[in-house]
Backbone as CSV, one residue per row, in Angstrom:
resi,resn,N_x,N_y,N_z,CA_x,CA_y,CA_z,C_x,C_y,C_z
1,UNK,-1.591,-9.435,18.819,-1.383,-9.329,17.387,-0.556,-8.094,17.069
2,UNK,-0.510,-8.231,15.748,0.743,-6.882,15.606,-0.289,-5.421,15.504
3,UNK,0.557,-4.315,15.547,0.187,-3.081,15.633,0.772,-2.786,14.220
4,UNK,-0.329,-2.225,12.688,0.206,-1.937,11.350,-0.050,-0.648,11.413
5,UNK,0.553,0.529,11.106,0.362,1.819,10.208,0.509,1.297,8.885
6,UNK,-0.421,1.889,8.452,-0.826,1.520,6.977,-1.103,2.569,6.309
7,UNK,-0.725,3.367,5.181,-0.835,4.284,4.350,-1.443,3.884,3.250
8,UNK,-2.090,4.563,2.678,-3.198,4.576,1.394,-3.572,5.412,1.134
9,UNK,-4.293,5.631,-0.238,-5.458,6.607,-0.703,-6.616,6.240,0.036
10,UNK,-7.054,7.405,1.069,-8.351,7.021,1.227,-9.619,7.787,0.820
11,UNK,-10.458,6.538,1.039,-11.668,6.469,0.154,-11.598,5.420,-0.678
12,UNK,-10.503,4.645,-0.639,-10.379,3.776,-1.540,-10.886,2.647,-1.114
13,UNK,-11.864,1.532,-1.830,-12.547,0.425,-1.420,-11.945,-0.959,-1.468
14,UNK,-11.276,-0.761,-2.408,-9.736,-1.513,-1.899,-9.303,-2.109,-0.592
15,UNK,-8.736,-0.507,-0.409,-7.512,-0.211,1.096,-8.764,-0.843,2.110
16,UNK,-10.021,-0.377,2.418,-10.924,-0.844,3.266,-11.218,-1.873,3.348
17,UNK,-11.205,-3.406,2.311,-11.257,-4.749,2.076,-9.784,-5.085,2.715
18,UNK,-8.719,-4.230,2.582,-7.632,-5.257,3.375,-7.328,-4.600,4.402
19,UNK,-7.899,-3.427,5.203,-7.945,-3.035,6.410,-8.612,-3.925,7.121
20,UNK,-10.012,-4.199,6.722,-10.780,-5.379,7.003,-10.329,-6.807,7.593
21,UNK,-9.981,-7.147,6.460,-8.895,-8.300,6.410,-7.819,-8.552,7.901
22,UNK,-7.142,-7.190,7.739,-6.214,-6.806,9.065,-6.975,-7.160,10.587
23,UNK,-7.937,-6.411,10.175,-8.784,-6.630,11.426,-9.190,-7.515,11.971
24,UNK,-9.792,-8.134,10.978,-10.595,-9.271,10.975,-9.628,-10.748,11.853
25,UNK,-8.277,-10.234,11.453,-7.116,-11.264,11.906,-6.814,-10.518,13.335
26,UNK,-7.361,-9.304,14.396,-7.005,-9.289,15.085,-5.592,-8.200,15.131
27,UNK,-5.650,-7.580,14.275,-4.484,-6.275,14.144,-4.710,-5.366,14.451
28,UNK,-4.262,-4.375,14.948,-4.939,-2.938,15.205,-4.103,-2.160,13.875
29,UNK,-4.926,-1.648,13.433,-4.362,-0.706,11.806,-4.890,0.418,12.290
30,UNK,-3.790,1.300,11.847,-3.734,2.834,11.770,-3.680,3.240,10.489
31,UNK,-4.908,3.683,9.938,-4.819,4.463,8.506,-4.214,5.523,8.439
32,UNK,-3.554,5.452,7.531,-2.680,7.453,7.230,-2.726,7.352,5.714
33,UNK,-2.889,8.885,5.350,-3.183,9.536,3.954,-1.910,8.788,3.631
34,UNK,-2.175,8.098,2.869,-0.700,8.397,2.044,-0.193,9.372,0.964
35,UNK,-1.305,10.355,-0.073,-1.050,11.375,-0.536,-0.813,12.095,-0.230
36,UNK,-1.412,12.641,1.800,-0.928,13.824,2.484,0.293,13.622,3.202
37,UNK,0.909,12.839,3.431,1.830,12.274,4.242,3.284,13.023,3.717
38,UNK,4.384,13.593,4.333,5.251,14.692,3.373,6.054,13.505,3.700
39,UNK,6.510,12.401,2.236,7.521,11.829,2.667,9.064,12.280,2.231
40,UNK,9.824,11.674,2.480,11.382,11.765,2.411,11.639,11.053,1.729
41,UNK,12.615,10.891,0.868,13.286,9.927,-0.154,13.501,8.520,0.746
42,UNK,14.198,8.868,1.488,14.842,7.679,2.511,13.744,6.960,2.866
43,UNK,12.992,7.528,3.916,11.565,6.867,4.072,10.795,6.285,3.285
44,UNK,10.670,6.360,1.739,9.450,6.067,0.817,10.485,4.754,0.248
45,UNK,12.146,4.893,0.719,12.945,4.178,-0.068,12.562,2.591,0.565
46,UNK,12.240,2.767,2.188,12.453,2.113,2.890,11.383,0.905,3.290
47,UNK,10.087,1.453,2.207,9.212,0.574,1.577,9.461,-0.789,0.814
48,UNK,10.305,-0.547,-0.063,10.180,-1.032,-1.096,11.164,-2.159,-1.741
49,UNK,12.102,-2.276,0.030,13.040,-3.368,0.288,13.752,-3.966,-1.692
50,UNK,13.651,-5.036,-1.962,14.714,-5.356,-3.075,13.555,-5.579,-4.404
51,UNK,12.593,-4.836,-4.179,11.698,-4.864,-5.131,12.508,-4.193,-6.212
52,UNK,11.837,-4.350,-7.648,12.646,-4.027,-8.869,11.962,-2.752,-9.073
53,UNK,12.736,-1.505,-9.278,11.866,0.262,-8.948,10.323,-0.419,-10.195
54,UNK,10.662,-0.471,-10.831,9.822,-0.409,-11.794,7.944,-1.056,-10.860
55,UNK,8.292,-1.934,-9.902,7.535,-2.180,-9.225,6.791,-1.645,-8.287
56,UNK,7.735,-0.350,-7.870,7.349,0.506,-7.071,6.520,1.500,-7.309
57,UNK,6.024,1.503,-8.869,4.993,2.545,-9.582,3.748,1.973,-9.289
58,UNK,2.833,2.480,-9.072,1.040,2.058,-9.287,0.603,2.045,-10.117
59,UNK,0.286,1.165,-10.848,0.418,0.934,-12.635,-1.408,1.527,-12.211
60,UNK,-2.113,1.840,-11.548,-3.118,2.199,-11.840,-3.289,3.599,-11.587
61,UNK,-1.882,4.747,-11.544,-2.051,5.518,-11.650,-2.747,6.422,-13.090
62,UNK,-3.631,7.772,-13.209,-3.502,8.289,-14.331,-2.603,8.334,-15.419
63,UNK,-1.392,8.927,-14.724,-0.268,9.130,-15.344,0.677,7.785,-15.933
64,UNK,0.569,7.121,-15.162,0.703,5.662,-15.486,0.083,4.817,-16.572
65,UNK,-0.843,4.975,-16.508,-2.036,4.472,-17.604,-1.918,4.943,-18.679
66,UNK,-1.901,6.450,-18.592,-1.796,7.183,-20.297,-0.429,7.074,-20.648
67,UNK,0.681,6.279,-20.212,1.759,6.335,-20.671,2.941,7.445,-20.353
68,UNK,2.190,8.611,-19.914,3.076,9.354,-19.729,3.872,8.995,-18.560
69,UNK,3.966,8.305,-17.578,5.531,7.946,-17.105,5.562,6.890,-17.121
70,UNK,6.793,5.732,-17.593,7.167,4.275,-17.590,7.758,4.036,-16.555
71,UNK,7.328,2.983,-15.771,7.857,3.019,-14.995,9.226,2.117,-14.926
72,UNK,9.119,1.201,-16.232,10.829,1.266,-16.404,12.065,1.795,-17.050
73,UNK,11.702,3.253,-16.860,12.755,4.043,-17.163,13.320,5.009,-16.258
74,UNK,12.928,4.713,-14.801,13.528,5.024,-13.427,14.435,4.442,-13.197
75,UNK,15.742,5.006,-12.422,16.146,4.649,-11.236,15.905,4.980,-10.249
76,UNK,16.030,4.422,-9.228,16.145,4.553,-7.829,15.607,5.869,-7.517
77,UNK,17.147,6.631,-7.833,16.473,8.132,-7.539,15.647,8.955,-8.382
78,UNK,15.535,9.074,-9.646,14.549,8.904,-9.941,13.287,8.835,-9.879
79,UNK,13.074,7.724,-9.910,11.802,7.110,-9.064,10.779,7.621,-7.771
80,UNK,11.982,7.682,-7.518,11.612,8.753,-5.453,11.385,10.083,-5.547
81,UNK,12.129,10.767,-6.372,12.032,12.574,-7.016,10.898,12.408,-7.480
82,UNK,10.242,11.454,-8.564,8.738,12.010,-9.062,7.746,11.428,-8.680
83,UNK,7.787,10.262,-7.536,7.187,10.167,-6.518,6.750,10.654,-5.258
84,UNK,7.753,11.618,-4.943,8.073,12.623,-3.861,6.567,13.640,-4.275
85,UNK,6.662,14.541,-5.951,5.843,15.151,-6.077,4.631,14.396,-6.518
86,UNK,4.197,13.251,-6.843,3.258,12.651,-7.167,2.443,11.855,-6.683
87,UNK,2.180,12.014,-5.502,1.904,10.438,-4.382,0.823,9.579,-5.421
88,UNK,0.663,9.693,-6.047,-0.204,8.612,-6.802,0.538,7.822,-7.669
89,UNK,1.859,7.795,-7.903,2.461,7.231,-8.581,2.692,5.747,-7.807
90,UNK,2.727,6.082,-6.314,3.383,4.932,-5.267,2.410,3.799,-5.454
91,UNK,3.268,2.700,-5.505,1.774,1.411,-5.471,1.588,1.519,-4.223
92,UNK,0.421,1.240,-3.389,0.130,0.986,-2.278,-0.771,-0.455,-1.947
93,UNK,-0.622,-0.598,-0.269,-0.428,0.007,0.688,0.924,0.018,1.012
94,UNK,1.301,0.887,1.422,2.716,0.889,1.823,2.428,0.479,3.676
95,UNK,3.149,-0.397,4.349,2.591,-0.817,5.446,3.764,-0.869,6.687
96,UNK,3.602,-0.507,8.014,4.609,-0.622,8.853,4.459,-1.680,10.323
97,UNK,5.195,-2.410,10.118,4.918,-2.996,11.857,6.295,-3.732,12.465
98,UNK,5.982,-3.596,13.672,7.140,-4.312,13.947,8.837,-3.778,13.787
99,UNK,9.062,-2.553,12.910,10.117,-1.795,12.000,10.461,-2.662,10.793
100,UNK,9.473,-3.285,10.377,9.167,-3.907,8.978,8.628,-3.414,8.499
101,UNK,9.164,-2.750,7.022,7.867,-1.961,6.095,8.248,-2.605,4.939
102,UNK,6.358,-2.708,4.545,6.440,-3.620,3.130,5.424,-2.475,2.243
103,UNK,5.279,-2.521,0.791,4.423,-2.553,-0.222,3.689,-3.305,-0.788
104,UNK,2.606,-3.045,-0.685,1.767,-3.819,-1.767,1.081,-4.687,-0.641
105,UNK,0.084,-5.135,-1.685,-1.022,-5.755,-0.107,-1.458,-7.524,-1.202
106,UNK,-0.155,-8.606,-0.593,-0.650,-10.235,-0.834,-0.953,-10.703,0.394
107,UNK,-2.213,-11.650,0.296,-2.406,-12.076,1.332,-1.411,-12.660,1.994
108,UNK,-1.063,-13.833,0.711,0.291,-14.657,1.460,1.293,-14.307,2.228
109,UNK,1.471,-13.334,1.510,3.187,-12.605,2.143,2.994,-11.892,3.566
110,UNK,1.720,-11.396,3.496,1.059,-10.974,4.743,0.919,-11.933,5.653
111,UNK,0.434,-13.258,5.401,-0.003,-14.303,6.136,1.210,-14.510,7.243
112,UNK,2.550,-14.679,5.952,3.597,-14.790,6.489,4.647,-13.929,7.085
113,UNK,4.006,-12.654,7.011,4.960,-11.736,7.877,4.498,-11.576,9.240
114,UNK,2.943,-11.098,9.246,2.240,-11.030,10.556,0.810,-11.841,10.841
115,UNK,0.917,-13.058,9.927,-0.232,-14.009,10.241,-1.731,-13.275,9.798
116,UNK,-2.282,-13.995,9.267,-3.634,-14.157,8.965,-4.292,-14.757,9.511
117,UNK,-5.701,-14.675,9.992,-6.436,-15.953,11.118,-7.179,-16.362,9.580
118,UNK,-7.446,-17.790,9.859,-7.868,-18.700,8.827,-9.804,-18.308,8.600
119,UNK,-10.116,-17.605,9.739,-11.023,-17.117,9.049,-11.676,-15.368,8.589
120,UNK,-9.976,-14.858,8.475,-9.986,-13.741,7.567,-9.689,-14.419,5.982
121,UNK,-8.523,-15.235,6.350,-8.377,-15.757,4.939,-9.665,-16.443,4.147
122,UNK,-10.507,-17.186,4.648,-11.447,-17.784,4.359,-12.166,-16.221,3.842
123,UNK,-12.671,-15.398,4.586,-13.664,-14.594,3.813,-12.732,-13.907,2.987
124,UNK,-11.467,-13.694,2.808,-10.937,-12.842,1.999,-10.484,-13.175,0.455
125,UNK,-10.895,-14.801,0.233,-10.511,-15.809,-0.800,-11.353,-15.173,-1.774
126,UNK,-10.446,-15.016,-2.820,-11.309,-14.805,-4.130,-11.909,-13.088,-4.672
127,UNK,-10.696,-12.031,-3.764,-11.246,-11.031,-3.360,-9.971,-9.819,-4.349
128,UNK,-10.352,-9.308,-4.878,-9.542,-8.178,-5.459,-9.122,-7.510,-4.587
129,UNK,-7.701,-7.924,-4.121,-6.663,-6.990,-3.958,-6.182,-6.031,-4.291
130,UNK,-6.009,-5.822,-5.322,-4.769,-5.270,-6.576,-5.216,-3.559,-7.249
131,UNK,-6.630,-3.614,-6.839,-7.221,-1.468,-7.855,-8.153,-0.761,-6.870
132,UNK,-8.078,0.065,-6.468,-8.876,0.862,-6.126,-10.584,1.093,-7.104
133,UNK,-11.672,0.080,-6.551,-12.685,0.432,-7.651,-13.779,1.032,-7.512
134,UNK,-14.254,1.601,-5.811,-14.953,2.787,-6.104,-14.689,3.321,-4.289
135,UNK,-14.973,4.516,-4.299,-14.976,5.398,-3.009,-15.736,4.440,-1.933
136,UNK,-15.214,5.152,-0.503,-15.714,4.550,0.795,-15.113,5.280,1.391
137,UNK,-16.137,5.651,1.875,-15.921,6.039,3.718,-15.346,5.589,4.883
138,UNK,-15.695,4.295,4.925,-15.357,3.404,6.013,-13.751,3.474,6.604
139,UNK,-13.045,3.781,5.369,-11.314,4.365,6.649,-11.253,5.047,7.136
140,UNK,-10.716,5.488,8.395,-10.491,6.309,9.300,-8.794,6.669,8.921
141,UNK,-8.828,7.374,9.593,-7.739,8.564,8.675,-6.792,8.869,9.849
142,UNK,-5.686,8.451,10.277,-4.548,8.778,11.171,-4.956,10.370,11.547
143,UNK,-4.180,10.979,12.830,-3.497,12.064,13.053,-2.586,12.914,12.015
């Protein structure tokens, strides 16, 4: 199966339901901070393939929420400059395998990049993807 580095907030119960998931299909996942992680413009760019920037915000950030940044009033660069200082702005998971890096965590698209076993999908049906909704322990935390 494939080998994922996977970046996230951890503690997040979320990220741990689709680490799970990963697993569960037989992946070996490597958690890494994604808030501690010092990224590069280029690198964080390299996420987020032909997604529309505005997509590339975490609409469940603070700052996000109270309005104070839109996230469609970025460009590109932009976008990456106050992401650079904000790691909570990034939607996550931001994910690597293969020298494929994607954002955002669908099952489907997952299914279809590095396969899902039918009975991760089966327990994972019907399962909030999409917010971080309370703390956990259970990730292990990269080098």
């Amino acid at each position: 199966m494939a080998r994922i580095t996977f970046y996230t907030k951890i503690g997040c119960l979320t990220s741990a339901k689709q680490v799970d998931l990963l697993r569960l299909s037989g992946h070996d996942v490597e958690v890494c901070d994604l808030l501690a992680h010092d990224w590069s413009a280029a690198e964080l760019r390299s996420y987020f393939g032909k997604m529309p920037v505005s997509a590339w915000f975490n609409d469940k950030s603070p700052r996000v929420k109270s309005g104070e940044i839109d996230p469609h009033a970025f460009d590109h660069e932009g976008a990456l400059a106050v992401m650079m200082t904000d790691h909570l702005l990034i939607r996550r998971p931001l994910m690597e395998s293969g020298g494929v890096r994607v954002c955002g965590f669908d099952p489907d698209s997952i299914n279809a990049w590095i396969g899902l076993s039918e009975h991760a999908r089966a327990a994972g049906a019907g399962q909030n993807y999409s917010s971080c909704t309370q703390p956990s322990t259970a990730v292990q935390v990269c080098p």
